[in-house]
N, C-alpha and C positions, 0 to 999 in steps of 0.2 A: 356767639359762643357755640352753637349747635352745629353751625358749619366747618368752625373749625377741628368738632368732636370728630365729626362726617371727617375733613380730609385727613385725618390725624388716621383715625381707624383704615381707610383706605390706603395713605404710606405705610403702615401695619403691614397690612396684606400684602402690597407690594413689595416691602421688601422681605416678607415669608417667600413671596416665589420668587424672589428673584435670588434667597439663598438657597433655595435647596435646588436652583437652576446652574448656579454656580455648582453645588455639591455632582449632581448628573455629567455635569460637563468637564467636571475634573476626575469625574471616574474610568470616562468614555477616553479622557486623554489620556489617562495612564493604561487604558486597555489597548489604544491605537499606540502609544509609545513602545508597549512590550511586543504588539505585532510586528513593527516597524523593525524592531532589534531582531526579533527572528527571524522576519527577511533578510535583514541584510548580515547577520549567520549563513543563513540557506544560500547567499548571492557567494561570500568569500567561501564556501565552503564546493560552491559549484565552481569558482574562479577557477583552482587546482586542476580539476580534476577535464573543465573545458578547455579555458583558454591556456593551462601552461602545460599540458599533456605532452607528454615525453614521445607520443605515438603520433605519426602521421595519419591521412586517413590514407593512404594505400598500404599501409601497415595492417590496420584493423581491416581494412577490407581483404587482405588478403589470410589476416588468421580466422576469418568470419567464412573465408572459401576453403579454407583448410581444415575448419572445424563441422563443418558442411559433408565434406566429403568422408570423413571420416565416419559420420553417422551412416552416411549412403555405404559404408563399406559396414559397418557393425548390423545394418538392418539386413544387408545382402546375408550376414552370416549366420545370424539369429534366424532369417528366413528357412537358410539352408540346414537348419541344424536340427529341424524334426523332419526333415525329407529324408528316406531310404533309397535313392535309386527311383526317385518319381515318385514316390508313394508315402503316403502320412505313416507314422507308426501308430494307428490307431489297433486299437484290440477290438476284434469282432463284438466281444461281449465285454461290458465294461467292466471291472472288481467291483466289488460288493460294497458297500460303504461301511464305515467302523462300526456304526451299531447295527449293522445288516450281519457283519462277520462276529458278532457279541453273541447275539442273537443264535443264530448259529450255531454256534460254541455252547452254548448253555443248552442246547436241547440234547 
């Protein structure tokens, strides 16, 4: 009778872990199921935009050279555009800063 207390108590425990193994493994699957969905969201959602793309790549390669040069011409101009004749338009002596000209003013 004592051993059967023993295996009695022992299927007990067995099956305490082997539910709350089952409870782990049906969490982990519903965590790996929602991942699974978001991928394959993230897959048909990259489909569009990779594989049935309206654009060739010598399309994009070439508004990529187009958009390129157009910087190369805005920085040329932005370069150009505190030059005088060769020369910065910097001021000998710089203005006085706001509270420097506050200052100033009050005395």
């Amino acid at each position: 009778k004592a051993r059967r207390t023993k295996e009695s108590e022992v299927k007990a425990q067995e099956k305490k872990r082997l539910v709350a193994k089952i409870a782990s493994l049906t969490s982990s699957r519903k965590h790996v199921s929602d991942e699974k969905e978001a991928v394959e969201q993230y897959f048909r959602d990259l489909q569009h935009a990779c594989v049935d793309g309206d654009s060739t790549y010598e399309d994009r390669k070439a508004a990529r050279t187009k958009e390129i040069d157009g910087l190369k011409e805005a920085q040329m101009i932005l370069a150009s555009a505190f030059e005088d004749n060769g020369t910065t338009t910097t001021t000998s002596s710089p203005s006085p800063s706001f509270l420097r000209r506050r200052l100033l003013a009050a005395q």
